[in-house]
C-alpha positions in Angstrom: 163.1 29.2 138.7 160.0 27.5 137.6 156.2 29.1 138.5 153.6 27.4 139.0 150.0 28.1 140.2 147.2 25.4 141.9 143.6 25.5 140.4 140.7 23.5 141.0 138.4 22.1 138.0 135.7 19.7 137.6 136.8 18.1 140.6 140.2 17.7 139.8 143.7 19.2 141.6 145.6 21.1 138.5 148.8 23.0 138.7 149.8 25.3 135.7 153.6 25.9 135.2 156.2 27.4 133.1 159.2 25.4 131.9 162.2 27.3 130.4 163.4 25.5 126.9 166.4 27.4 126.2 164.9 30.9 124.8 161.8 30.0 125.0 158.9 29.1 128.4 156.3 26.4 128.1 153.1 26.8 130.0 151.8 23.0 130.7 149.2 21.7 132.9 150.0 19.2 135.7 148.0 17.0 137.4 149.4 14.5 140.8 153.0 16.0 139.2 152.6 14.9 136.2 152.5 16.9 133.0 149.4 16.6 131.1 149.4 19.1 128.2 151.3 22.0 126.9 149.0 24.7 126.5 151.3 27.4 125.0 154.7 28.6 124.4 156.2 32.5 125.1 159.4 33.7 124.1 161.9 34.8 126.5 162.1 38.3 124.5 158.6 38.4 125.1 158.7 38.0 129.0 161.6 40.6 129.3 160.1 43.0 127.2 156.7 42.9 129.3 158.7 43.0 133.0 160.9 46.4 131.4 156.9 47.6 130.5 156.1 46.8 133.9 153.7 44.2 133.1 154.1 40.2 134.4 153.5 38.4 130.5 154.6 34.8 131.6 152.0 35.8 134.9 149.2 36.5 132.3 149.9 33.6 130.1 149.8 31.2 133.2 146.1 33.0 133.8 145.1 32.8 130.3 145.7 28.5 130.5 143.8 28.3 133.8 140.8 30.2 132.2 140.8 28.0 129.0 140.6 25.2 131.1 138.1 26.8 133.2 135.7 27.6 130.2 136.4 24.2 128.5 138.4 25.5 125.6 141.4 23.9 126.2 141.1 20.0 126.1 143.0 18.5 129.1 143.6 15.1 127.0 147.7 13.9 127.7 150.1 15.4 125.1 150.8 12.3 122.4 154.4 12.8 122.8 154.3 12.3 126.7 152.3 9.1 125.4 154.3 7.8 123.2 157.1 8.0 125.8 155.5 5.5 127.9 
């Protein structure tokens, strides 16, 4: 089951959410449905090993990307391969 969580920034309606690829979750940025950027990556291992700690990693990670974008350290610019696509 995918997560996702709505921001605003500079105006702008942004949704960050995790996509699972295989052992591994993606955290992108979406704006109107559409995927922007990928911001970063966590392993599964990872995710599972915080949730047995108690602690919600993939939850954090999806934080972390909304404040990077919040404090203009992450550059909301479309990935090149989503470009090159179309």
């Amino acid at each position: 089951m995918t997560r996702s969580k709505w921001f605003l920034h500079a105006g702008r309606s942004l949704e960050v959410r995790d996509h699972r690829i295989m052992t591994t979750f993606e955290i992108w940025i979406h704006e109107d449905d559409q995927p922007l950027c990928r911001h970063s990556t966590l392993s599964l291992r990872d995710a599972a090993a915080g949730l047995a700690a108690g602690r919600d990693v993939l939850g954090q990670a999806m934080e972390c990307a909304i404040r990077d974008v919040e404090a203009g350290r992450f550059c909301l610019e479309p990935s090149p391969a989503l470009v090159a696509a179309e």
